[in-house]
N, C-alpha and C positions, 0 to 999 in steps of 0.2 A: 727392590735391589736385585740384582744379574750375581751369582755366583761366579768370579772371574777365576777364579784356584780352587783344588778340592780342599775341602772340608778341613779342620784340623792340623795345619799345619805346624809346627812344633818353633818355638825360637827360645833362642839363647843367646842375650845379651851383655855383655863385659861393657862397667863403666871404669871411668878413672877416676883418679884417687878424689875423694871431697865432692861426690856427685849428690845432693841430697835425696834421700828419702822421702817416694812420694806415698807410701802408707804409714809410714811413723813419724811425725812429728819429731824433729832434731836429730836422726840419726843419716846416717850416710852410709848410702847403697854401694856393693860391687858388684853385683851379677842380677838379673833377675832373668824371669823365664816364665814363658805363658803359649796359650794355643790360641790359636785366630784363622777367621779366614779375610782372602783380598775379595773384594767388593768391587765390580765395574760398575759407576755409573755413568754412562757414554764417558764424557772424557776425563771425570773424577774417578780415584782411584783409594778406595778407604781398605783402612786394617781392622776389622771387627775381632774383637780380642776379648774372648769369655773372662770375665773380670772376675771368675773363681780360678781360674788356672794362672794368674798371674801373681806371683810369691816372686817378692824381695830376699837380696843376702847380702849381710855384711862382709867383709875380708877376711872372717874370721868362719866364714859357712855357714852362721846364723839366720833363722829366718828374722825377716820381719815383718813378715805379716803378709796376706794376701788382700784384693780391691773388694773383695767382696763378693754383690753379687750382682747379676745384668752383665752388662757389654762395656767398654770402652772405646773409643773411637777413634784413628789416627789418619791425618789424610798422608799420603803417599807421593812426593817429587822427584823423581830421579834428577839428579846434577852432570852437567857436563863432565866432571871430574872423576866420577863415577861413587860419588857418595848417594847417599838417599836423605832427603828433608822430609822432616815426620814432622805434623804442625798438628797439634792438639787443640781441643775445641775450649771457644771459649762460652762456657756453658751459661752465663747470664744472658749474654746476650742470645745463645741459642732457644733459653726457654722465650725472649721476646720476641724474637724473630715466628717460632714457633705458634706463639700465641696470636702476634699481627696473620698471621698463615690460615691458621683453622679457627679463630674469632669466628662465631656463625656458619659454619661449613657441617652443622650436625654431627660432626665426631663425637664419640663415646667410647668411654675406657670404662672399665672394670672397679667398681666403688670404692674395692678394700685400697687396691692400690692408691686411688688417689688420698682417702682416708690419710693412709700413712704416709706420706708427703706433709699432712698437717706439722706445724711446730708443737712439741710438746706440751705446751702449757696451754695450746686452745684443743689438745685432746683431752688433757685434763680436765679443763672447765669443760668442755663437751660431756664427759663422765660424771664430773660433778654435778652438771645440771640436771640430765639426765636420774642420778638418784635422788636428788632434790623434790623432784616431780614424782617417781614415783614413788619415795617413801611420807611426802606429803598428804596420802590417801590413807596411809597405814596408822591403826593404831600403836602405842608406845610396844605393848605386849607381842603384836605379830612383825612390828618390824626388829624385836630382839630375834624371833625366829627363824626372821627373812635374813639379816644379818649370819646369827647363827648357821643356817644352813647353806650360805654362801662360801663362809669361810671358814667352815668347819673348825671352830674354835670355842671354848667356854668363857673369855672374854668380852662378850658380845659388847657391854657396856661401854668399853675402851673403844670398840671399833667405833660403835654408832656414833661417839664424840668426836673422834679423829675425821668420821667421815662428816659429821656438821662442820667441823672447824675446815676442812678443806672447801670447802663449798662456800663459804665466810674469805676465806683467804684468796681465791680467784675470783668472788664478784668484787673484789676491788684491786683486783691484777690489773694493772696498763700495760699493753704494749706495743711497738713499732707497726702497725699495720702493711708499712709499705714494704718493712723488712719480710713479714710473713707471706706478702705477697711475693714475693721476690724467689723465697723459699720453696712456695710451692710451685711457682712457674719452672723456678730449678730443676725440681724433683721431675714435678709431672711429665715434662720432657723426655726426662730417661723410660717411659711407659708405654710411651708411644706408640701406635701399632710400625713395624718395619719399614709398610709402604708409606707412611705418611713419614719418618725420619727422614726413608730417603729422599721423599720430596725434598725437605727442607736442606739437604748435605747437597743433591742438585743442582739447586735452585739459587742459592745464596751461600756458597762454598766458602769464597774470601770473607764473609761476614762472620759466618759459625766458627771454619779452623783458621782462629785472629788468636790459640792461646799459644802455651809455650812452645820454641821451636829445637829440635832433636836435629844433631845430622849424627848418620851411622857410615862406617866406611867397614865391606869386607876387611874379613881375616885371613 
């Protein structure tokens, strides 16, 4: 990706009245405000937009919340009229696109990161299994102390049950495999290294920013 504009440039956005909230769930935004920089890539034009500096407000000057953490991404239209169309990515389809992209192309990312991409419940059963294994080697006496000295607690009895029954309870958990795949092709995309995103924002632009579309008009 080309740095097209310096670094950190500062924006402050005014919505109108009933514009929803896109970090809180049911509430509705009037201003929000974030740092970003413009992205050339030959004739694409993206808003990378540090997705910690990006804080929601109600009418009332309230926060509601900021995106988090990583990047956000906006692609960039000027209109004859002299408005600007912001078209946002539509992120399932970008983590397939992504994945038909680097399928076999030796790419490697960072363990933890994709780790945490997993859905919760196969971290779980990952942890579960995981102690299953190795307190299967332990007798009852050294695994009250492996316990113990885990969880720094004189309860040790209570934990070891809780942690059997949990190990009990997710070897007969089902769940959606296509969903979790879906989940993770989601995530794993936002991890990306830069140069390989912007392949993919390049390469298949109309495909990726297909999600909701913004227009902004000077104040």
């Amino acid at each position: 990706m080309s740095r097209a504009r310096e670094k950190g440039l500062r924006f402050h956005i005014t919505y109108p009245d009933g514009t929803p909230a896109t970090v809180e769930e049911g509430k509705y935004k009037h201003r929000a405000e974030f740092r970003a920089d413009l992205l050339g890539l030959g004739s694409l034009t993206v808003l990378q937009i540090e997705a910690s500096t990006y804080e929601e407000y109600d009418d009332d000057e309230k926060s509601l919340g900021s995106a988090g953490s990583g990047y956000l991404f906006r692609r960039l239209k000027p209109s004859p009229d002299g408005s600007l169309a912001v078209r946002r990515l539509d992120r399932p389809v970008l983590g397939q696109v992504a994945e038909s992209e680097f399928a076999g192309s030796g790419l490697h990312m960072d363990i933890d990161k994709v780790h945490g991409c997993l859905g919760a419940d196969l971290r779980t059963f990952a942890l579960s299994r995981a102690w299953k294994a190795f307190t299967e080697k332990l007798d009852a006496d050294l695994k009250v102390e492996v316990v113990a000295a885990l969880g720094e607690t004189d309860s040790t009895d209570d934990l070891v049950r809780e942690l059997g029954n949990l190990v009990d309870r997710f070897d007969q958990l089902d769940i959606d495999p296509y969903q979790e795949l879906a989940r993770l092709r989601t995530c794993v995309v936002r991890h990306l290294p830069s140069e390989s995103l912007g392949q993919v924002f390049s390469s298949h632009a109309d495909r990726v920013f297909a999600g909701g579309l913004d227009r902004y008009v000077r104040q």
